[in-house]
Structures are given as structure tokens and as C-alpha cells.
C-alpha positions in Angstrom: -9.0 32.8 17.8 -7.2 34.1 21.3 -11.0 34.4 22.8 -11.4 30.0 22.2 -7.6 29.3 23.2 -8.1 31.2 26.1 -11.5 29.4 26.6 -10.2 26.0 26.3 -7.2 27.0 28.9 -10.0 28.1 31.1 -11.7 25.1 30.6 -9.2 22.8 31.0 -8.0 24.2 34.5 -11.5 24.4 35.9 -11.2 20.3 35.2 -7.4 19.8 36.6 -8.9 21.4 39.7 -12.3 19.4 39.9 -9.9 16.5 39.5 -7.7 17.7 42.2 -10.6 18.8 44.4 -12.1 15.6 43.9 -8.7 13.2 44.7 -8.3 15.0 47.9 -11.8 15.1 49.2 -11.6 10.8 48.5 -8.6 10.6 50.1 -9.8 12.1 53.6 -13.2 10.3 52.9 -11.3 7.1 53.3 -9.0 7.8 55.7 -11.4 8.7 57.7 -12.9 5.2 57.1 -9.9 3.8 57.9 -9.7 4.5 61.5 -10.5 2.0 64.1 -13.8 0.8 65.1 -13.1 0.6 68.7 -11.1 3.0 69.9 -11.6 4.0 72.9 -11.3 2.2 75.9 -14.0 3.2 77.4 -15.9 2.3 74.6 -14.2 -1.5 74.5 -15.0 -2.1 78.5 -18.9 -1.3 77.2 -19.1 -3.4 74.2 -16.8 -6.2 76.3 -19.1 -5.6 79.3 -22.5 -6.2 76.8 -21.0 -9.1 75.4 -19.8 -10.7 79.1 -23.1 -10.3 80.4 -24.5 -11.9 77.2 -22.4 -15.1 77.4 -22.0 -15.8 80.8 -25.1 -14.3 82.5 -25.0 -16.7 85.8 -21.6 -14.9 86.5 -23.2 -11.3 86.3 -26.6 -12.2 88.1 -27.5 -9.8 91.1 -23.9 -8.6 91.5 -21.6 -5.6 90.3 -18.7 -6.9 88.3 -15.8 -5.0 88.0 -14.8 -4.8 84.2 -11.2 -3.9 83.1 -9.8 -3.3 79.7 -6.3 -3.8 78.0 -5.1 -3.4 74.0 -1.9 -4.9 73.0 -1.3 -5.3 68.8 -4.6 -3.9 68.0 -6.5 -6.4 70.2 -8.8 -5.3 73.1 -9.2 -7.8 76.0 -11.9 -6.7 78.3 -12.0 -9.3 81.4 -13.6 -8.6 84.9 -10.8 -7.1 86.6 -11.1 -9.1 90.4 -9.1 -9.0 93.4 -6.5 -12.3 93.2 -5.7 -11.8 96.8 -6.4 -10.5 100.1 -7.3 -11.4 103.6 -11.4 -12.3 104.6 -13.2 -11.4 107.4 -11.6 -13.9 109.9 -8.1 -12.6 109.4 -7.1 -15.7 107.0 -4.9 -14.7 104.1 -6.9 -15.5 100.6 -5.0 -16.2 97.1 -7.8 -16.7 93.9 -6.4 -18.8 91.3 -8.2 -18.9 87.6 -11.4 -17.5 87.6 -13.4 -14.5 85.9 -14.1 -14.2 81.9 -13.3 -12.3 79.0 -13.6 -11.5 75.5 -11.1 -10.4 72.9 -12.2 -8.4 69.6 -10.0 -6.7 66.9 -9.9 -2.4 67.5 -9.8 -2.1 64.1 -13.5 -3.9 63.0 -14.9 -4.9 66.3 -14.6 -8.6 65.2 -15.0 -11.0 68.0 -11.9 -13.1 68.0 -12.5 -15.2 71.4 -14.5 -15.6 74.6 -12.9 -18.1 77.4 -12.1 -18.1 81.5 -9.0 -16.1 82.6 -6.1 -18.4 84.2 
């Protein structure tokens, strides 16, 4: 009789640990799902970049834009990142108001939330 209870003891924790073992391994399975798409803001100023060129390829044809990135509130907003002043080649001061793109998209899906011209 001490032989089954002993069994059934056995038994039993061999399945409180599966459970355990199997709790913990789905909890770091989905926090590891649950970190953000986007990152990295290296990897926003590509995807941004991509999606520039896509949208407004006249602005990007035969020239090198510069492409900056910011996040604020889990919201990257990669915009070409152009000089808004300086002095040209004749010695007149310059000041550039409105101009260049951008695109915002969510960090955490990569959800495009809006495209548009920078003020």
C-alpha cells in the first residue's frame, strides 16, 4: 500500500512541476511577444526612410536626403532632418520655413499613424 501512495505522490509532483514548467515557459513566451516592433532607432529611420521614398518619390529623386528620427509616447517620427538656416554662396543669410516630409508609426506594432509636410 506505501509502494501506490508513494506512487501517486510521485506522480502528482511530476504534474505540479509540468504545470509550473509549463506557466513559466508561457509567460517569457509572451513577454517576449510583447516587446516593441520597432525599437531601434536605427531601425525606425529605415522603415521611415522606405516609406518616404515610397510616398513622395519626386522629393528623393537624384539626391541624398538626410533622414532623422525622434520617439516621444511610443510614437517614432522619422522626417528628413534639413538645414532651416544658413548663409548661400553669395554671402546672403537664408532662413527655410515649412518644407520636408515625414511619417509617424506606433513603436509598439509598426502601425502607420500619419504621413504629411513638416511646418
Amino acid at each position: 500500500m506505501n509502494k501506490i501512495v508513494l506512487l501517486a505522490s510521485l506522480i502528482t509532483t511530476i504534474i505540479i512541476l509540468t504545470i509550473i514548467a509549463l506557466v513559466v515557459t508561457f509567460t517569457i513566451s509572451k513577454k517576449e511577444y510583447e516587446r516593441d516592433a520597432i525599437a531601434q532607432k536605427e531601425t525606425a529611420i529605415k522603415i521611415g526612410r522606405a516609406l518616404l521614398e515610397e510616398y513622395f518619390p519626386d522629393y528623393f529623386l537624384g539626391k541624398e536626403v538626410p533622414i532623422a528620427a525622434e520617439e516621444k509616447n511610443g510614437i517614432w517620427r522619422v522626417f528628413n532632418d534639413i538645414p532651416r538656416s544658413g548663409v548661400n554662396e553669395e554671402g546672403t543669410n537664408w532662413v527655410l520655413v515649412g518644407g520636408g516630409v515625414y511619417v509617424e508609426f506606433r513603436k509598439s506594432t509598426g502601425e502607420v499613424i500619419r504621413f504629411g509636410l513638416n511646418d
